[in-house]
C-alpha positions as a printed Julia matrix, in Angstrom:
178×3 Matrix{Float64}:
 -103.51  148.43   -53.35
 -103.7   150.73   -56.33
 -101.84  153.46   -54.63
  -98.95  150.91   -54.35
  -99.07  149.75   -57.81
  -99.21  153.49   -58.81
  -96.34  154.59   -56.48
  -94.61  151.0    -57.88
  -94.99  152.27   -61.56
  -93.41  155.47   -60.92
  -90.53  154.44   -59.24
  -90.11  152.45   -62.16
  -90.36  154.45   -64.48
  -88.06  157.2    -62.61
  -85.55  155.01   -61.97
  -85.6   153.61   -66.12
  -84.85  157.45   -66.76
  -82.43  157.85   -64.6
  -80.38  154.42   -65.3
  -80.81  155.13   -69.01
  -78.09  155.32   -70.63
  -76.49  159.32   -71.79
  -77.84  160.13   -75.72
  -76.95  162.66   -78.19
  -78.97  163.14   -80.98
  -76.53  164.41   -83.67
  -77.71  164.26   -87.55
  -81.23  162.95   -87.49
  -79.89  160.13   -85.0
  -80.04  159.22   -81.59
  -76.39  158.33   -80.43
  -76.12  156.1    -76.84
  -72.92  156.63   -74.53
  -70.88  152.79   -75.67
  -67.45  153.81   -74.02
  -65.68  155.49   -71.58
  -62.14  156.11   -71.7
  -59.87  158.33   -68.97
  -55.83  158.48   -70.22
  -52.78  158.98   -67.66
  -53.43  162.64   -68.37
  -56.1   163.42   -67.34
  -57.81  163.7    -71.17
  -61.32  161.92   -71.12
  -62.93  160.57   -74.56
  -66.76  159.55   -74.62
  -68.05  157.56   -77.43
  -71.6   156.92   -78.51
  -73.05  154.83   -81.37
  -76.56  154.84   -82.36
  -78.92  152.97   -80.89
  -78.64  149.4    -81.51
  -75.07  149.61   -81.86
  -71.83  148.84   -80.56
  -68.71  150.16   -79.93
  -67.54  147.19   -81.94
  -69.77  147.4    -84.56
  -70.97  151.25   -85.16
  -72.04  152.91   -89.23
  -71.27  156.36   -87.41
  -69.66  157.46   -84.36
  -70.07  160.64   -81.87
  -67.14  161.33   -79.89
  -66.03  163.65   -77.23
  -63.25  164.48   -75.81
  -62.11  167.03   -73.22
  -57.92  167.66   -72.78
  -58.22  169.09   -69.36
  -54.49  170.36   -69.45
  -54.36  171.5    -72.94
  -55.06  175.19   -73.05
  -54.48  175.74   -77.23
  -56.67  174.51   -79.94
  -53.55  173.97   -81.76
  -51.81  171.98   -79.14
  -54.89  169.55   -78.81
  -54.59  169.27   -82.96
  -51.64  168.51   -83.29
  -51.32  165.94   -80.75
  -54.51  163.91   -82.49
  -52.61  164.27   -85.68
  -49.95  162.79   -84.53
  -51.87  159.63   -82.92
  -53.94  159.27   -85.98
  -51.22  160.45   -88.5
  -50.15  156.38   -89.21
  -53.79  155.48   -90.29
  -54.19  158.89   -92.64
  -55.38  157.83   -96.11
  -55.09  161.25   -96.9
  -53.77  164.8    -95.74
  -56.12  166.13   -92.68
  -57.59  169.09   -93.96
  -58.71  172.38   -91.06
  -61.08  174.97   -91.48
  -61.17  177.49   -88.69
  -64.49  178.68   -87.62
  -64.08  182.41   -89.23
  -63.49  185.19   -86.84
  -62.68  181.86   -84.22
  -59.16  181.19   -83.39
  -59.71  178.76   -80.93
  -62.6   176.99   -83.35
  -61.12  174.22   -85.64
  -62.39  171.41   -87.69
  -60.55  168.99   -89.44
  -61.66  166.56   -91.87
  -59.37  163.35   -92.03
  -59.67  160.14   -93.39
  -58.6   157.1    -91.88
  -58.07  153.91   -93.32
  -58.5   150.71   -91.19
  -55.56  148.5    -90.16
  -56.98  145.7    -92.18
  -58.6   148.08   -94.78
  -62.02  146.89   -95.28
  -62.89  150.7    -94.53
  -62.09  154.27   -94.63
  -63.49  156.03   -91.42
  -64.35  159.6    -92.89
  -64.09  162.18   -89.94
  -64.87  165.37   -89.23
  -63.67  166.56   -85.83
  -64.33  170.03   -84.3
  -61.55  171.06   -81.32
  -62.69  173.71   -79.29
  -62.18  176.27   -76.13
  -65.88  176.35   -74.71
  -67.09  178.77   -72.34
  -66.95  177.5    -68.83
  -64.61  174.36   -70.19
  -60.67  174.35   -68.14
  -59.06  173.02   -71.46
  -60.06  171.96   -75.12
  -62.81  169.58   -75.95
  -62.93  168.31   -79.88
  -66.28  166.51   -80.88
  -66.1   163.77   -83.44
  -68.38  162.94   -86.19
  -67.37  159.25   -87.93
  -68.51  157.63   -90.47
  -67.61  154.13   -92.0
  -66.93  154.05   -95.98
  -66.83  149.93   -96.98
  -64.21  149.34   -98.93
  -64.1   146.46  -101.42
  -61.48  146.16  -104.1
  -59.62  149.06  -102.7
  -62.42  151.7   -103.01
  -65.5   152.74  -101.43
  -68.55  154.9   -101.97
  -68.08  157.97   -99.9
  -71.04  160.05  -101.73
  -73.49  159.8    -98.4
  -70.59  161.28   -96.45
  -69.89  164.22   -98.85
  -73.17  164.76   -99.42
  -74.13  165.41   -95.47
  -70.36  167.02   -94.87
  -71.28  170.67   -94.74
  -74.72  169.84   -92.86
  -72.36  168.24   -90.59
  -70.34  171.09   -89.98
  -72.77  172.92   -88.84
  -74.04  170.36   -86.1
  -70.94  170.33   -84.5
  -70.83  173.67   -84.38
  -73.52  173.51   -81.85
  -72.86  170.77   -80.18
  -72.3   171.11   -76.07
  -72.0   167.28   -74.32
  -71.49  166.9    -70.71
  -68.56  164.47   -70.04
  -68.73  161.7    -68.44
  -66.0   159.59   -66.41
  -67.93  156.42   -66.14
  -70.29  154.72   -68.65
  -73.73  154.28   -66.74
């Protein structure tokens, strides 16, 4: 009987591992996989929140995203500057990686359609070693707005930390949320 209830526990707990949910512990925080998105093209997006959160209701965000087809760091750029370009409270702003032309981050600011917040980004795009395409990692955070400004001091203050988290950031991708 206790060899079953032993075998029983393990198979429990080796199956809650496995089942669990992807993380990505970015900034001090553990981030779960909340969406999965695959466009027409092939380009995959992952999206995690930190635990407790939803992809409805997030503080910060962790995105990835992989253009399979793109082959330029400058191609993938542009093309998320021109989806986000309508929501830009101000000018996106790159810094290349020095000595990296195919390392870029750009710092934009979004403001929400109904503007109760800015969404402060930083966003690294990237040609990875053994990656067919670009992959750009995403590091949101939410700014409350309230009479038409906000507080963004906790997001300046962390920025250049930041930057050098995504730096080393390498996330598998995943097609399906689990």
């Amino acid at each position: 009987m206790q060899t079953s209830l032993r075998i029983l526990v393990l198979f429990v707990a080796s199956c809650a591992a496995l089942c669990a949910a992807p993380s990505v512990d970015f900034d001090g925080v553990r981030y779960v996989l909340a969406s999965v998105e695959i466009s027409k093209d092939g380009t995959v997006t992952n999206e995690y929140v930190p635990e407790g959160e939803s992809i409805d209701s997030w503080t910060t965000l962790l995105g990835v995203r992989h253009w399979p087809k793109v082959k330029q760091v400058e191609k993938a750029t542009e093309a998320w500057v021109a989806m986000v370009r309508p929501l830009l409270a101000r000018d996106a702003v790159a810094y290349a990686a020095q000595g990296k032309k195919n390392d870029v981050v750009l710092e934009a600011w979004l403001s929400a359609p109904d503007k109760s917040y800015i969404e402060a980004n930083l966003h690294r795009f990237v040609v990875e070693d053994g990656t067919v395409g670009v992959k750009a990692y995403q590091f949101a955070e939410k700014i409350k707005m309230s009479g038409g400004t906000g507080d963004p001091s906790r997001f300046l203050e962390h920025r250049n930390a930041r930057f050098a988290d995504l730096g080393k950031l390498k996330v598998e991708m995943y097609r399906e949320k689990k």
